[in-house]
DOLO-874282 format. One record per residue (C-alpha): residue number from 1; x, y, z. Coordinates in Angstrom, 2 decimals, padded with zeros to 5 digits, always signed. Layout:
k,X,Y,Z
NUM,X,Y,Z
...
This chain:
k,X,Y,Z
1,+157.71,+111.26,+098.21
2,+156.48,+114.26,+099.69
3,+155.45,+115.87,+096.26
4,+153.58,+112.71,+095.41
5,+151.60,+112.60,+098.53
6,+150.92,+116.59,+098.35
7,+149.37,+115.91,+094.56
8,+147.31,+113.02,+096.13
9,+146.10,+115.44,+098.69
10,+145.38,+118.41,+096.19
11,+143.35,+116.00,+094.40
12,+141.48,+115.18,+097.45
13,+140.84,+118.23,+098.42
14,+138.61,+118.59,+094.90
15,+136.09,+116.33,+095.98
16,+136.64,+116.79,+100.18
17,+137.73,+120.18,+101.10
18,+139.93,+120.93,+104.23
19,+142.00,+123.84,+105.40
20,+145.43,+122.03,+106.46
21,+146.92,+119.00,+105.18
22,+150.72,+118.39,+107.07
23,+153.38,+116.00,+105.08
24,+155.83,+114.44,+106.62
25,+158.08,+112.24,+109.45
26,+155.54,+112.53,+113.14
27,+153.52,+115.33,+112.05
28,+150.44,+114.48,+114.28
29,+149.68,+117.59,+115.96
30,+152.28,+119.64,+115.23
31,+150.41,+122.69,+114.15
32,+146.39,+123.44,+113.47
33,+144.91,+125.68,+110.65
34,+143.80,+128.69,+113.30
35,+147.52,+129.12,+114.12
36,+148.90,+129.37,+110.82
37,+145.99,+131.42,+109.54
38,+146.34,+131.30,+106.32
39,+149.85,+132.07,+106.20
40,+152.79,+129.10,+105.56
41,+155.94,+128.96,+108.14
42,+159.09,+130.66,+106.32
43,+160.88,+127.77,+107.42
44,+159.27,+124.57,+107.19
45,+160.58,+121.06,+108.37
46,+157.34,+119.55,+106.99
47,+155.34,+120.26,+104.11
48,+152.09,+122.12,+104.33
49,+148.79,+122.12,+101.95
50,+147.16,+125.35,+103.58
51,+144.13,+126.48,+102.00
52,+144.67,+130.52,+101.66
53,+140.88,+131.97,+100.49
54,+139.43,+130.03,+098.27
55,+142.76,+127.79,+096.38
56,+144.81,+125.00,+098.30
57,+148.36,+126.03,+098.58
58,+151.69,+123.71,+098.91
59,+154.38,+125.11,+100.51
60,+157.47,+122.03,+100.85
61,+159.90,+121.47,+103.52
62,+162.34,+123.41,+103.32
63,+165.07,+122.61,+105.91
């Protein structure tokens, strides 16, 4: 489920642009896009769309 609601969110972003997207079980405010910045956890319990420069990047959970 989470790759289906991380495509839904890439295609989003195409017409709505934002620099962190979280996926997953009670992710409200578990992390902001100025604390990551730019740069996905190496472990991740949640799935992150991160915008790095110009391209949104995925990066599952991985736990």
């Amino acid at each position: 489920m989470d790759d289906w609601l991380a495509a839904i969110g890439v295609e989003t972003f195409k017409s709505a642009s934002f620099s962190l997207g979280v996926i997953g079980f009670e992710v409200s405010g578990c992390t902001d896009a100025s604390t990551l910045a730019g740069k996905l956890p190496q472990t991740r319990d949640i799935g992150y769309l991160l915008l790095q420069g110009d391209a949104l990047h995925y990066g599952a959970a991985n736990t």
